[in-house]
Biopython code that builds the backbone (N, CA, C, O; Angstrom):
import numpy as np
from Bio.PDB.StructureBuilder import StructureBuilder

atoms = [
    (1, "UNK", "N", (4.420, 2.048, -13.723)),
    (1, "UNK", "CA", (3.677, 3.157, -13.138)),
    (1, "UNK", "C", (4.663, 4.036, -12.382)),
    (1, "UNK", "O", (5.492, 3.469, -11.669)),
    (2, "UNK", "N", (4.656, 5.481, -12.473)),
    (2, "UNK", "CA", (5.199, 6.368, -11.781)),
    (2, "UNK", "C", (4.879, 6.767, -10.041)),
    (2, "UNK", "O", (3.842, 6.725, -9.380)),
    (3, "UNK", "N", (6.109, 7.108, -9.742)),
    (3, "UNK", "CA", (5.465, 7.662, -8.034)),
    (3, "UNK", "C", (4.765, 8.609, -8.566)),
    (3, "UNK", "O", (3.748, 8.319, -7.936)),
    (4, "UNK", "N", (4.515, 9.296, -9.050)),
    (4, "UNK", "CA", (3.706, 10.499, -8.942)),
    (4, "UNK", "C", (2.348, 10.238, -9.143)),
    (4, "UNK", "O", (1.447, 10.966, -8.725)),
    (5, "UNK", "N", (2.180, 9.141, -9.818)),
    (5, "UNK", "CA", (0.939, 8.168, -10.092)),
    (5, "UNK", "C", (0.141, 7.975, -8.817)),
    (5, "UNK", "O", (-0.941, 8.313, -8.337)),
    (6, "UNK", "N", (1.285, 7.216, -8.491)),
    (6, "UNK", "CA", (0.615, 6.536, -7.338)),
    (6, "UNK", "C", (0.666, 7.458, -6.074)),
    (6, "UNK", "O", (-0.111, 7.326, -5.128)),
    (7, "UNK", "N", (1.516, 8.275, -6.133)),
    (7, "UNK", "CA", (1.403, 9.680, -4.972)),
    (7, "UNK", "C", (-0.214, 10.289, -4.831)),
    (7, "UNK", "O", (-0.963, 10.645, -3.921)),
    (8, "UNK", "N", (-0.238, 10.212, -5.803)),
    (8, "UNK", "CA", (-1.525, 11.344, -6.151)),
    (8, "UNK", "C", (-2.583, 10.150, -6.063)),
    (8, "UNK", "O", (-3.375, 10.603, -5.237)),
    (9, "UNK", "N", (-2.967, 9.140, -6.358)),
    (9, "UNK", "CA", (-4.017, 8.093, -6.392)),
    (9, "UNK", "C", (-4.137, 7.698, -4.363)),
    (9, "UNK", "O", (-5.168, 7.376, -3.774)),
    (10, "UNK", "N", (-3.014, 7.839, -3.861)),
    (10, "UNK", "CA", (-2.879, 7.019, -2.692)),
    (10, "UNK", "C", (-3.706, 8.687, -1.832)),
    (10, "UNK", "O", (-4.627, 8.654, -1.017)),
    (11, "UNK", "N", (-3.037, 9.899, -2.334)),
    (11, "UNK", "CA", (-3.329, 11.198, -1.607)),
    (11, "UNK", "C", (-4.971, 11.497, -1.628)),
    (11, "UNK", "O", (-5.521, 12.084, -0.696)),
    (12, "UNK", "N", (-5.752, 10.975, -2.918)),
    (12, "UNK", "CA", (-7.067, 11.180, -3.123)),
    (12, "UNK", "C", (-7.647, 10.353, -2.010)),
    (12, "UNK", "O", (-8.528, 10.923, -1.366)),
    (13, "UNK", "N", (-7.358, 9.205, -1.672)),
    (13, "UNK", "CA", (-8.352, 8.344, -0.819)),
    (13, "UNK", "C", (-8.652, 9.040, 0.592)),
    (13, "UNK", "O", (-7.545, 9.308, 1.060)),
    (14, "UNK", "N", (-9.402, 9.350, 1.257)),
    (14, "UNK", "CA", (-9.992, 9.367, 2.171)),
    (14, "UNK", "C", (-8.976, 9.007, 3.589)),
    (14, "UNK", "O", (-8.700, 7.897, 4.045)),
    (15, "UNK", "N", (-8.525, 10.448, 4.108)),
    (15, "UNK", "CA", (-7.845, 9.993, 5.986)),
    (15, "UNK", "C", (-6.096, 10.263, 5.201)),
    (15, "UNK", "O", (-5.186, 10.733, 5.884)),
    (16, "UNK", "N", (-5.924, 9.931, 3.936)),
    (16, "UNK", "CA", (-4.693, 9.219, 3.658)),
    (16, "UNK", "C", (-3.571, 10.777, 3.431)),
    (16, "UNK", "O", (-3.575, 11.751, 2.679)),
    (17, "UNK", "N", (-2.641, 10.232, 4.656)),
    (17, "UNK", "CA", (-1.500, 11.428, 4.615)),
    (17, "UNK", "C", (0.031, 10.537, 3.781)),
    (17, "UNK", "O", (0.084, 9.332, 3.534)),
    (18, "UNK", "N", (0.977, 11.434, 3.535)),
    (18, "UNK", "CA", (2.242, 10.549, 3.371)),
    (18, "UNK", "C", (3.478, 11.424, 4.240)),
    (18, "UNK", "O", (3.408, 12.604, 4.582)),
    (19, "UNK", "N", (4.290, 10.745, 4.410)),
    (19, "UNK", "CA", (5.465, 10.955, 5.705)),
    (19, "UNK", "C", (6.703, 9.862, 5.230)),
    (19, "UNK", "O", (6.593, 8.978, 4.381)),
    (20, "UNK", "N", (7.854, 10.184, 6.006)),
    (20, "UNK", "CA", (9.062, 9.864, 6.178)),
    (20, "UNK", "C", (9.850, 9.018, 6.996)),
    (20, "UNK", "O", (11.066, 8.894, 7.144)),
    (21, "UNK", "N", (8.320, 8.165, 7.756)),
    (21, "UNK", "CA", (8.622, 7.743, 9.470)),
    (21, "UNK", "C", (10.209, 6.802, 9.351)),
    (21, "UNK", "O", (10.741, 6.626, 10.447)),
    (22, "UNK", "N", (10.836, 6.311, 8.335)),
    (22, "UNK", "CA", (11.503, 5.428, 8.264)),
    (22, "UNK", "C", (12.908, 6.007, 7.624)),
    (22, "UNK", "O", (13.764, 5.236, 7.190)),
    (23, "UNK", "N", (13.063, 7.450, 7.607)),
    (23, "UNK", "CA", (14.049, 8.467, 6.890)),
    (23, "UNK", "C", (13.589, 8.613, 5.830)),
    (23, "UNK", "O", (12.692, 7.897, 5.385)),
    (24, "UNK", "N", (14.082, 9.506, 5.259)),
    (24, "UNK", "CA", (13.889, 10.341, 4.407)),
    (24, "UNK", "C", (14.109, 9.773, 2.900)),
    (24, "UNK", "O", (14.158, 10.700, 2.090)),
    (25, "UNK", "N", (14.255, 8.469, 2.311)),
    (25, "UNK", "CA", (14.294, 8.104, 1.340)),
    (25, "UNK", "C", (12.926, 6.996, 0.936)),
    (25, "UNK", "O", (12.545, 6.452, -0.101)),
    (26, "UNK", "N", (12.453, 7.019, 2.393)),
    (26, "UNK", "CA", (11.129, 5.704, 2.010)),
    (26, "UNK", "C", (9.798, 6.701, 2.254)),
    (26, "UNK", "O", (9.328, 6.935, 3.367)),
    (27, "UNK", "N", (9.317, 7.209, 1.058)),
    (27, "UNK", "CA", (7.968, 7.564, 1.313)),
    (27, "UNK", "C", (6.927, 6.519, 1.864)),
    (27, "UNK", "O", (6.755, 5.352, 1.512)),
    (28, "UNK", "N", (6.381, 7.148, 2.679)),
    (28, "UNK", "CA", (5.097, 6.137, 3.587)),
    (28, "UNK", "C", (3.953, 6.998, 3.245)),
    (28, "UNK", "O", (4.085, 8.208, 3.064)),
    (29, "UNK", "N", (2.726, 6.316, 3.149)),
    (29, "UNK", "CA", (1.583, 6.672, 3.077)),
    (29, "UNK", "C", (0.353, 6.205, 3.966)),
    (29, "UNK", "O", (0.075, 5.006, 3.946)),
    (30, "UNK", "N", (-0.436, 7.111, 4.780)),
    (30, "UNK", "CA", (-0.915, 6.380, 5.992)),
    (30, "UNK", "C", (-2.545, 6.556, 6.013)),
    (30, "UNK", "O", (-2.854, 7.656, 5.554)),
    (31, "UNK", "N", (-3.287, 6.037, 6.283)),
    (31, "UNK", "CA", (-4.864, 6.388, 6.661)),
    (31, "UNK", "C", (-5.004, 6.386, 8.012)),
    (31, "UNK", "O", (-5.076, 5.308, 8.601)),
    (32, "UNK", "N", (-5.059, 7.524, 8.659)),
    (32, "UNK", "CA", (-5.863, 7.697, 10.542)),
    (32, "UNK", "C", (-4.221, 7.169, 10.826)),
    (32, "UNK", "O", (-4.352, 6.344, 11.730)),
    (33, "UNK", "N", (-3.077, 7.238, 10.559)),
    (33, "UNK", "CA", (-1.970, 6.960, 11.197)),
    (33, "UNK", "C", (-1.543, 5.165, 10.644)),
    (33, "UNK", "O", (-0.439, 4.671, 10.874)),
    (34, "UNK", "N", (-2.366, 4.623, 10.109)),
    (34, "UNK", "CA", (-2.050, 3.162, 9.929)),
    (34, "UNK", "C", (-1.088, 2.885, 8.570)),
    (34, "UNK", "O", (-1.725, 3.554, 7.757)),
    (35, "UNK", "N", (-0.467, 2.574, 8.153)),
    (35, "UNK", "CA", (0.225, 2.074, 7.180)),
    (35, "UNK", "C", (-0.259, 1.724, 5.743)),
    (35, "UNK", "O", (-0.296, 0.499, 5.621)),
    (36, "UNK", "N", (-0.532, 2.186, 4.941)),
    (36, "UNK", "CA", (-1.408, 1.545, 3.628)),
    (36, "UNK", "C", (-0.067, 0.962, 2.480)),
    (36, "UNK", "O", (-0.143, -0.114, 1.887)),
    (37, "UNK", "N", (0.808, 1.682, 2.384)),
    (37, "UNK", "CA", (1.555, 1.673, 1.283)),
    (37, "UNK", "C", (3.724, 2.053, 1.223)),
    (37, "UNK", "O", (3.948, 2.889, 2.098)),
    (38, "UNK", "N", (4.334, 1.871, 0.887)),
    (38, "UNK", "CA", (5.752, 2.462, 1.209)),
    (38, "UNK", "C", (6.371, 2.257, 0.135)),
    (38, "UNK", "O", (6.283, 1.112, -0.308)),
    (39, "UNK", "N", (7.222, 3.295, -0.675)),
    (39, "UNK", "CA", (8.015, 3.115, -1.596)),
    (39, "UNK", "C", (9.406, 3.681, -1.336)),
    (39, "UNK", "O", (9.564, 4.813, -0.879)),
    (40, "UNK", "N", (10.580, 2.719, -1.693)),
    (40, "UNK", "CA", (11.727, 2.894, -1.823)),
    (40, "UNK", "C", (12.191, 3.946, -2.420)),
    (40, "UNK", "O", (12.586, 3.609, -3.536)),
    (41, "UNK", "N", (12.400, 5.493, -2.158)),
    (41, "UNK", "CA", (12.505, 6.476, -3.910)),
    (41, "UNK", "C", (13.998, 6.519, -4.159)),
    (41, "UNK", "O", (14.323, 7.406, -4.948)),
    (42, "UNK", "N", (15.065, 5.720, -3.641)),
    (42, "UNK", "CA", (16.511, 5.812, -4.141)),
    (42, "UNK", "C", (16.031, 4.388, -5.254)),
    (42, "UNK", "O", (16.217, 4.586, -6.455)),
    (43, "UNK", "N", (15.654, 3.518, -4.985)),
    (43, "UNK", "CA", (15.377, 2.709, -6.341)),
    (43, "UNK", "C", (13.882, 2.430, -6.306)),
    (43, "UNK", "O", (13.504, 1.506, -5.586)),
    (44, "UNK", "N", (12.936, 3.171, -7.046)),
    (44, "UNK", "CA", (11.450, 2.715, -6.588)),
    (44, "UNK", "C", (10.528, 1.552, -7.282)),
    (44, "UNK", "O", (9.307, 1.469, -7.409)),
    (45, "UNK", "N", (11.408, 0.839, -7.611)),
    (45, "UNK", "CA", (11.003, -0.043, -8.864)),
    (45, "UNK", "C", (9.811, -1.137, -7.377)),
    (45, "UNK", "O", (9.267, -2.212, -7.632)),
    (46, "UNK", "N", (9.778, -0.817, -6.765)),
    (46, "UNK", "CA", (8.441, -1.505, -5.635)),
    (46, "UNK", "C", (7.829, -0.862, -5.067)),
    (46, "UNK", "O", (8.419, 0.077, -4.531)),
    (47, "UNK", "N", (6.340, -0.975, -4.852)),
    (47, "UNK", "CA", (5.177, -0.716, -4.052)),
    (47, "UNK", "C", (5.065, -1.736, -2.606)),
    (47, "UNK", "O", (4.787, -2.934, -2.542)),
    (48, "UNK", "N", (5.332, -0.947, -1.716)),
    (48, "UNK", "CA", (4.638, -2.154, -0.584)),
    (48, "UNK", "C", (3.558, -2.174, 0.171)),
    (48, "UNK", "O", (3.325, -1.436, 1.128)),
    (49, "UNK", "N", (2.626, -3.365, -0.431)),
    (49, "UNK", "CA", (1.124, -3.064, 0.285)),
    (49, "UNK", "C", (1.015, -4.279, 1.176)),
    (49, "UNK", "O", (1.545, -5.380, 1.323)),
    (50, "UNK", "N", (-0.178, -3.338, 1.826)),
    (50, "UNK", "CA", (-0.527, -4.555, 2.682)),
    (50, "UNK", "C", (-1.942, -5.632, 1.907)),
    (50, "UNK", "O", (-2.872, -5.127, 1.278)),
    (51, "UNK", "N", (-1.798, -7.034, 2.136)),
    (51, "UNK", "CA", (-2.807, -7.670, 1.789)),
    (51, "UNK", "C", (-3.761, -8.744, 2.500)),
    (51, "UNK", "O", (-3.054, -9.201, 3.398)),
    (52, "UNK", "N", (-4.678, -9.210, 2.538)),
    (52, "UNK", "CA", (-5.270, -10.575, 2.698)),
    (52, "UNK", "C", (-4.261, -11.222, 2.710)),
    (52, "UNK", "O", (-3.342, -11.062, 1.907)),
    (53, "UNK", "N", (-4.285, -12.199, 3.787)),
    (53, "UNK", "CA", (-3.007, -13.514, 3.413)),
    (53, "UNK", "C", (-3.659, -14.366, 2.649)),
    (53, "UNK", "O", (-2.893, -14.877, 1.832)),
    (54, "UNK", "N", (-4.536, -14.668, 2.579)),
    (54, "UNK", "CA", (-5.071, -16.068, 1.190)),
    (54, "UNK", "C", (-4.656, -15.006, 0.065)),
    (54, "UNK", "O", (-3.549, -15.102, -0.463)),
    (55, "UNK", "N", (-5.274, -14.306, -0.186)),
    (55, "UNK", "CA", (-5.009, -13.459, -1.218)),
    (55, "UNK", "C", (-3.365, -13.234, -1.648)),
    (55, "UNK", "O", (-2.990, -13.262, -2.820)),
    (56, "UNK", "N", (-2.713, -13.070, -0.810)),
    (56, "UNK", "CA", (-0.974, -12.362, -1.215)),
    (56, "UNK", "C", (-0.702, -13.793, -1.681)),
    (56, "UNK", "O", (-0.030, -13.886, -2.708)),
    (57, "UNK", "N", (-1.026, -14.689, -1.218)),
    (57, "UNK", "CA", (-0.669, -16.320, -1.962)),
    (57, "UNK", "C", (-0.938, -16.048, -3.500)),
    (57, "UNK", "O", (-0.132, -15.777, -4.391)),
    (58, "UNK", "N", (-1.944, -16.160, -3.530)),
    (58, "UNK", "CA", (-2.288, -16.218, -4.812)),
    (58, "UNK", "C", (-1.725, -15.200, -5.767)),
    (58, "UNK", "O", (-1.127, -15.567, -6.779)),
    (59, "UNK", "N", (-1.902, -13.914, -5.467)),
    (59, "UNK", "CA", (-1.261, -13.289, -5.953)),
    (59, "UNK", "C", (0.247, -13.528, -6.609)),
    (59, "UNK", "O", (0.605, -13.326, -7.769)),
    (60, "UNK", "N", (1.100, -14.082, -5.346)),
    (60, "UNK", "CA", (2.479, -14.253, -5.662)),
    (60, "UNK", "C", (2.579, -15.333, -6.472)),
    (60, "UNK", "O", (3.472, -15.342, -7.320)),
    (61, "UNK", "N", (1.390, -16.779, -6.313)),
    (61, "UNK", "CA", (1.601, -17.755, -7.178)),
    (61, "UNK", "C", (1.430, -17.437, -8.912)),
    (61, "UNK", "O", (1.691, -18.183, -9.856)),
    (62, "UNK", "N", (0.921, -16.117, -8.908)),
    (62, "UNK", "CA", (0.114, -15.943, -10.236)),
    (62, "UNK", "C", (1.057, -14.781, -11.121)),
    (62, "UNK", "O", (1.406, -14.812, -12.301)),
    (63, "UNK", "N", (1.283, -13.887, -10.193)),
    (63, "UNK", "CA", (2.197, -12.798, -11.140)),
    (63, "UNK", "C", (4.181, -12.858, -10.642)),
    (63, "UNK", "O", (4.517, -12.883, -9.458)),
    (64, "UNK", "N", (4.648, -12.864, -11.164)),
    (64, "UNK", "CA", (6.303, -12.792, -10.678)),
    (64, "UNK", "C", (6.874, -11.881, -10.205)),
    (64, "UNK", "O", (8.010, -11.954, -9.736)),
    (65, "UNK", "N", (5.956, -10.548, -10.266)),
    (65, "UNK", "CA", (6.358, -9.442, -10.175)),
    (65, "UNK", "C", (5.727, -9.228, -8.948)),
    (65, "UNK", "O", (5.918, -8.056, -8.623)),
    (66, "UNK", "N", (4.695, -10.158, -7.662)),
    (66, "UNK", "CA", (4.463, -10.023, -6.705)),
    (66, "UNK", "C", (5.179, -10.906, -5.816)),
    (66, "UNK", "O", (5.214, -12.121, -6.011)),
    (67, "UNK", "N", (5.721, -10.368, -4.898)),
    (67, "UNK", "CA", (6.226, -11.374, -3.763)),
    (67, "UNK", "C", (5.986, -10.708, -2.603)),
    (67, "UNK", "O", (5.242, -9.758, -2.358)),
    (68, "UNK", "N", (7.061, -11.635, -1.615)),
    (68, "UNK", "CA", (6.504, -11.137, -0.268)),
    (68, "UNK", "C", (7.471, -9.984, 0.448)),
    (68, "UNK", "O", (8.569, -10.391, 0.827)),
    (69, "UNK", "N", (7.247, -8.987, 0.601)),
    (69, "UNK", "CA", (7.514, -7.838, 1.471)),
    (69, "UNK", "C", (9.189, -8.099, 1.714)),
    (69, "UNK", "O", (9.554, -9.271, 1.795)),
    (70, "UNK", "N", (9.830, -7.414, 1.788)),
    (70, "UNK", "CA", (11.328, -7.300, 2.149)),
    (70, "UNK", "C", (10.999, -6.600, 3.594)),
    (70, "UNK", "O", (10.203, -5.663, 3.533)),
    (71, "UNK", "N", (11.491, -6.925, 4.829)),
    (71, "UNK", "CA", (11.540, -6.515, 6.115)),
    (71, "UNK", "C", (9.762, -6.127, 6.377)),
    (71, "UNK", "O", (9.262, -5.247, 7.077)),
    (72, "UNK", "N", (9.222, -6.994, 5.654)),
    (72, "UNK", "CA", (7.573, -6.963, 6.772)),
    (72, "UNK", "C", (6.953, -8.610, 6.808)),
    (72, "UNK", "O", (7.396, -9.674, 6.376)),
    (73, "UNK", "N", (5.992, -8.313, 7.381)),
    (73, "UNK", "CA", (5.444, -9.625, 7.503)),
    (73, "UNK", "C", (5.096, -10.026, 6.277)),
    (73, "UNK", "O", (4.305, -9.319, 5.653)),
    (74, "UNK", "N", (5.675, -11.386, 5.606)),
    (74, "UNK", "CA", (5.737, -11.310, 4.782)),
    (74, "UNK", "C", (3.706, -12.341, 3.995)),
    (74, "UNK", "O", (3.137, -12.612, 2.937)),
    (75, "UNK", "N", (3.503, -12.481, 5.694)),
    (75, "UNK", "CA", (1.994, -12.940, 5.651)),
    (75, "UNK", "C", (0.922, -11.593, 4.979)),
    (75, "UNK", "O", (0.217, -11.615, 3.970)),
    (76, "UNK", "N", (1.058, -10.904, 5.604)),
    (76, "UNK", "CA", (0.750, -9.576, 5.618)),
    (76, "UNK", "C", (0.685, -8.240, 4.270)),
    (76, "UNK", "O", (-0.116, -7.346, 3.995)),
    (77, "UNK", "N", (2.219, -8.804, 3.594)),
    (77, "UNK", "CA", (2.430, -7.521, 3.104)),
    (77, "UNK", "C", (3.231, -8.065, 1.778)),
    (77, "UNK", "O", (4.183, -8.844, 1.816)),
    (78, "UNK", "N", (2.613, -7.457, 0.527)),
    (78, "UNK", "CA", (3.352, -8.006, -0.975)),
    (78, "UNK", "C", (4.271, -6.882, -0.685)),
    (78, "UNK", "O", (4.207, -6.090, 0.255)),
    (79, "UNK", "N", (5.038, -6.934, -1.537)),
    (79, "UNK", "CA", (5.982, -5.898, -2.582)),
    (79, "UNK", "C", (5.139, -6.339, -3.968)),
    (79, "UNK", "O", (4.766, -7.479, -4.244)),
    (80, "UNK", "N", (4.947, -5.154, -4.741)),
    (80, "UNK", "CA", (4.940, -5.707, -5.914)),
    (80, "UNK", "C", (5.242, -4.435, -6.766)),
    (80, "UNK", "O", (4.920, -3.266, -6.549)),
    (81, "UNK", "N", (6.079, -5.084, -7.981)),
    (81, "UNK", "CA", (6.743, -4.333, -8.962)),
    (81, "UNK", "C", (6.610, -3.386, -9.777)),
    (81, "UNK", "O", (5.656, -3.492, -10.547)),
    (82, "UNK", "N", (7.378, -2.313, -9.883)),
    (82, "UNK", "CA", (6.675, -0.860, -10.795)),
    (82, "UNK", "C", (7.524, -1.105, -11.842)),
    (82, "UNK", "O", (8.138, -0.067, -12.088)),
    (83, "UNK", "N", (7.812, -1.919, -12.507)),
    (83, "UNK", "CA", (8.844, -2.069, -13.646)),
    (83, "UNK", "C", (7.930, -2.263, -14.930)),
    (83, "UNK", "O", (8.443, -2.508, -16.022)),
    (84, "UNK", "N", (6.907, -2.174, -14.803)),
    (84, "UNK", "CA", (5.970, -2.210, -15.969)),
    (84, "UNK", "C", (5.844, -4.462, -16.128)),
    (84, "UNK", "O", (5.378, -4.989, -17.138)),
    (85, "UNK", "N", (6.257, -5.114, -15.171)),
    (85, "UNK", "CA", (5.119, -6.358, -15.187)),
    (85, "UNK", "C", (4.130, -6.840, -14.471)),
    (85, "UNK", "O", (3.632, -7.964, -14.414)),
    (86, "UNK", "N", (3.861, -5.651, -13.820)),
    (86, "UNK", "CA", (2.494, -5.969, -12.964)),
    (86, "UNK", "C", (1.588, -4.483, -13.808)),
    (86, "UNK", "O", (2.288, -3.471, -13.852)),
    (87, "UNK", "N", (0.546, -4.382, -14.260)),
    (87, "UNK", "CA", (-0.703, -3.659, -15.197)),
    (87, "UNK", "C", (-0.657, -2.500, -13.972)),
    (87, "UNK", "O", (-0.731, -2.703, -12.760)),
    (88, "UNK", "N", (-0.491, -1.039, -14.787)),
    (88, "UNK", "CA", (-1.043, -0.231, -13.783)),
    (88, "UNK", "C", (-2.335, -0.275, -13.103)),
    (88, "UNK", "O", (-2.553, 0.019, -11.928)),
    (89, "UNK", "N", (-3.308, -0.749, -14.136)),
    (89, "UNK", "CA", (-4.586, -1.371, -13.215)),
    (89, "UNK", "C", (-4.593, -2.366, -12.115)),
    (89, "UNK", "O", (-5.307, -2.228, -11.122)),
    (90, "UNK", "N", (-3.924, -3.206, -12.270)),
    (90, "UNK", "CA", (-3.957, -4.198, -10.967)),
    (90, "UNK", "C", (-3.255, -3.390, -9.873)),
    (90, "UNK", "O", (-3.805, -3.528, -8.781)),
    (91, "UNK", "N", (-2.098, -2.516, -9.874)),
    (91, "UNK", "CA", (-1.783, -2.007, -9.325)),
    (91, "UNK", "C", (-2.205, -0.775, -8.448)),
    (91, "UNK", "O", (-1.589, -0.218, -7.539)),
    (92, "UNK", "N", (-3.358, -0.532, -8.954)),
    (92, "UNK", "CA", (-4.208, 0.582, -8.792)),
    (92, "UNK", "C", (-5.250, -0.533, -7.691)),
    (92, "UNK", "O", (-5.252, -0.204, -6.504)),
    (93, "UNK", "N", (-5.817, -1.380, -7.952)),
    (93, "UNK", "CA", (-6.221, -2.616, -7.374)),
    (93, "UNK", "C", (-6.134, -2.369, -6.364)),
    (93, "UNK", "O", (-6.788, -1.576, -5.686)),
    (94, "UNK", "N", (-4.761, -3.445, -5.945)),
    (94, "UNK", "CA", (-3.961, -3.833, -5.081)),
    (94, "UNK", "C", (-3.754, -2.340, -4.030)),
    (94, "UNK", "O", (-3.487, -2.462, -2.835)),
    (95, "UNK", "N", (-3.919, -1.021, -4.672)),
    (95, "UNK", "CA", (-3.562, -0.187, -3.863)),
    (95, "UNK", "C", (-5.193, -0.094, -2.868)),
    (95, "UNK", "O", (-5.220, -0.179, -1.641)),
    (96, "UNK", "N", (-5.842, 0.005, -3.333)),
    (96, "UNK", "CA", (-7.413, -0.368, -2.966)),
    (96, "UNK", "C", (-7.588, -1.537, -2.182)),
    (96, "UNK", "O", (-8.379, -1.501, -1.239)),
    (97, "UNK", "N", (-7.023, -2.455, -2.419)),
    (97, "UNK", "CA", (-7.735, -3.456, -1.311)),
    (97, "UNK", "C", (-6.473, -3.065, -0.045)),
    (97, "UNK", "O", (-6.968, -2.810, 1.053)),
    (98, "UNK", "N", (-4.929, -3.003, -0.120)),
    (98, "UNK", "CA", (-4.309, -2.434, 0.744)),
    (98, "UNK", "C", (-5.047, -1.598, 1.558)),
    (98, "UNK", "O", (-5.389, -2.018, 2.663)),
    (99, "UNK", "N", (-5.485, 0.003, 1.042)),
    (99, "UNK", "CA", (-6.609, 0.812, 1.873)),
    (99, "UNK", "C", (-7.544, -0.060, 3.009)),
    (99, "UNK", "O", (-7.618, 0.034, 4.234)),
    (100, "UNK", "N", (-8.228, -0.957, 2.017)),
    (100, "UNK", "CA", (-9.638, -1.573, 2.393)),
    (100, "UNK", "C", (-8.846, -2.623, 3.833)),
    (100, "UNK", "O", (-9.287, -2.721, 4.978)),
    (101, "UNK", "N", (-8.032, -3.050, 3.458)),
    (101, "UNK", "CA", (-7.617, -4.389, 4.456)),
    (101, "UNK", "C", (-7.131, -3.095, 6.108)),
    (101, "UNK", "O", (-7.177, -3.368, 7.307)),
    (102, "UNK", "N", (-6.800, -2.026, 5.556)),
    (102, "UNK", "CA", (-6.415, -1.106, 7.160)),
    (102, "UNK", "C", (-7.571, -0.875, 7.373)),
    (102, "UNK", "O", (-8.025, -1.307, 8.432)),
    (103, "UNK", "N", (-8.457, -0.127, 6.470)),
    (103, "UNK", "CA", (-9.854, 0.893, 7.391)),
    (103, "UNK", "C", (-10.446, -0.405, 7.785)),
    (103, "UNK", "O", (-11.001, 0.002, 8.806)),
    (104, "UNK", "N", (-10.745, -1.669, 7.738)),
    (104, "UNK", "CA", (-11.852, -2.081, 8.141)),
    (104, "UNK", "C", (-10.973, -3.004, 9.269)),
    (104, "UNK", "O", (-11.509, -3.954, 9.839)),
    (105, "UNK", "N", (-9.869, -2.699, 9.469)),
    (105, "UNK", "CA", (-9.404, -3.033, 10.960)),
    (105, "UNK", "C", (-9.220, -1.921, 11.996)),
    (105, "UNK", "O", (-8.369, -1.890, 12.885)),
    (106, "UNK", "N", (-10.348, -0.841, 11.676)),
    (106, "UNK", "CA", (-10.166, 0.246, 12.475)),
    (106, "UNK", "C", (-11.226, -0.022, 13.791)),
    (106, "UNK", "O", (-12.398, -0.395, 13.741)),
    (107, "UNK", "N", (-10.270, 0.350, 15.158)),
    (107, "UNK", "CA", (-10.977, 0.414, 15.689)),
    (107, "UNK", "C", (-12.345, 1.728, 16.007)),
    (107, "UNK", "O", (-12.637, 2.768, 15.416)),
    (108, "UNK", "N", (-12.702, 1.289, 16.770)),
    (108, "UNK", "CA", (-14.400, 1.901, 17.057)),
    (108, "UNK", "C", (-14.105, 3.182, 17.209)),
    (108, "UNK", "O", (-15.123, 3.843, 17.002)),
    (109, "UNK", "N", (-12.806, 4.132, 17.584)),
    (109, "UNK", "CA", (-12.960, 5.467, 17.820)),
    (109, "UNK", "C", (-12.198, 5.943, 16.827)),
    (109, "UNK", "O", (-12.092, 7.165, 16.716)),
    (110, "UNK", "N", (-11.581, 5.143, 15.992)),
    (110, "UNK", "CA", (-10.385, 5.510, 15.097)),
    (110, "UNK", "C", (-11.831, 5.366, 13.792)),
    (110, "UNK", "O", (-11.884, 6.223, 12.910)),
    (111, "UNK", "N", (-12.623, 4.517, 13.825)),
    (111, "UNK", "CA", (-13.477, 4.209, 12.565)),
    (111, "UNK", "C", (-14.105, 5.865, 12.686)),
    (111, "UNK", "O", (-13.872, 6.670, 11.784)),
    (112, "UNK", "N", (-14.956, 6.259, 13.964)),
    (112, "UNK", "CA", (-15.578, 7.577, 14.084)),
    (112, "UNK", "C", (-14.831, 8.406, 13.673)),
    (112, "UNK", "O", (-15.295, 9.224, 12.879)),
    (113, "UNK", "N", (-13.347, 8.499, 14.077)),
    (113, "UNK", "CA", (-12.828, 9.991, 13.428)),
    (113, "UNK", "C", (-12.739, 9.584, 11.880)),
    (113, "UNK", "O", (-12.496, 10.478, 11.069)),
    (114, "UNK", "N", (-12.897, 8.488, 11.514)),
    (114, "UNK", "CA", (-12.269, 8.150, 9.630)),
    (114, "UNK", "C", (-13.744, 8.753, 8.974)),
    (114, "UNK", "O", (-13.956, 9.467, 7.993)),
    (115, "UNK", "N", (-14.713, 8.085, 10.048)),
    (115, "UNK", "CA", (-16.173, 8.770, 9.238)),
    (115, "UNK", "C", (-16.394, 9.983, 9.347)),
    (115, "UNK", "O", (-17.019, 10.318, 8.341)),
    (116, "UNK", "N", (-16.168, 11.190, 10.279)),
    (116, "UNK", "CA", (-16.209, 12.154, 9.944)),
    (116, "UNK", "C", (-15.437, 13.009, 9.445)),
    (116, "UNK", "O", (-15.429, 14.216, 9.688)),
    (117, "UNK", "N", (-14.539, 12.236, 8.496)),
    (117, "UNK", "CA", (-13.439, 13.381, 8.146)),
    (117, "UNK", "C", (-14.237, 13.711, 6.343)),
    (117, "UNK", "O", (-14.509, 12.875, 5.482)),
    (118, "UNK", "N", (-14.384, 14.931, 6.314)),
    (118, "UNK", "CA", (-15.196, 15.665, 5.274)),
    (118, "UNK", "C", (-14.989, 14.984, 3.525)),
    (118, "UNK", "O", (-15.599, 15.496, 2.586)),
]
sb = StructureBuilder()
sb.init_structure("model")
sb.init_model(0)
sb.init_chain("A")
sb.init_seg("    ")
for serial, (resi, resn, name, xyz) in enumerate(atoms, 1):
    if name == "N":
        sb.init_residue(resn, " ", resi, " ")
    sb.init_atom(name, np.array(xyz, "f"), 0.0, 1.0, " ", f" {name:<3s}", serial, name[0])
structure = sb.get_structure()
């Protein structure tokens, strides 16, 4: 799957901006300021999402092309591979429950501004 793929899939969701917070070679992508997603673009062959920890288990036990996060919690957060062995669909997935696992740790005034944004 291409960044531009996933640029544009991550830009459609709801709250979701992208930025540079980490210099200028790691695109970040954020909902209400929180973290959903980060790609390497000097080599982008990884997606880094955040996940369920039962879930990122399994995940990593099941595909090879998922593991655990390079410099994040690695409870927390897959890497998983744009080299064409993880399905752009699962990947599309995985970008979705990433979303889902930030907004529904929003707090109570951060949830109000996420619900009224048009």
């Amino acid at each position: 799957m291409d960044i531009e793929t996933i640029r544009n899939y991550c830009l459609a969701k709801k709250g979701t901006t992208e930025g540079f917070p980490f210099g200028e070679d790691i695109l970040v992508f954020k909902v209400m300021g929180k973290m959903v997603a980060c790609i390497w673009l000097e080599n982008p062959e990884w997606i880094t999402l955040k996940c369920e920890p039962e879930y990122a288990i399994e995940l990593r036990e099941h595909h090879p092309g998922i593991e655990g996060a390079y410099h994040f919690n690695k409870r927390h957060w897959n890497q998983v591979s744009l080299r064409g062995d993880i399905s752009d669909r699962l990947i599309l997935q995985l970008i979705d429950h990433s979303y889902e696992e930030v907004t529904k740790k929003f707090n109570r005034k951060t949830r109000n501004e996420y619900e009224n944004i048009a």
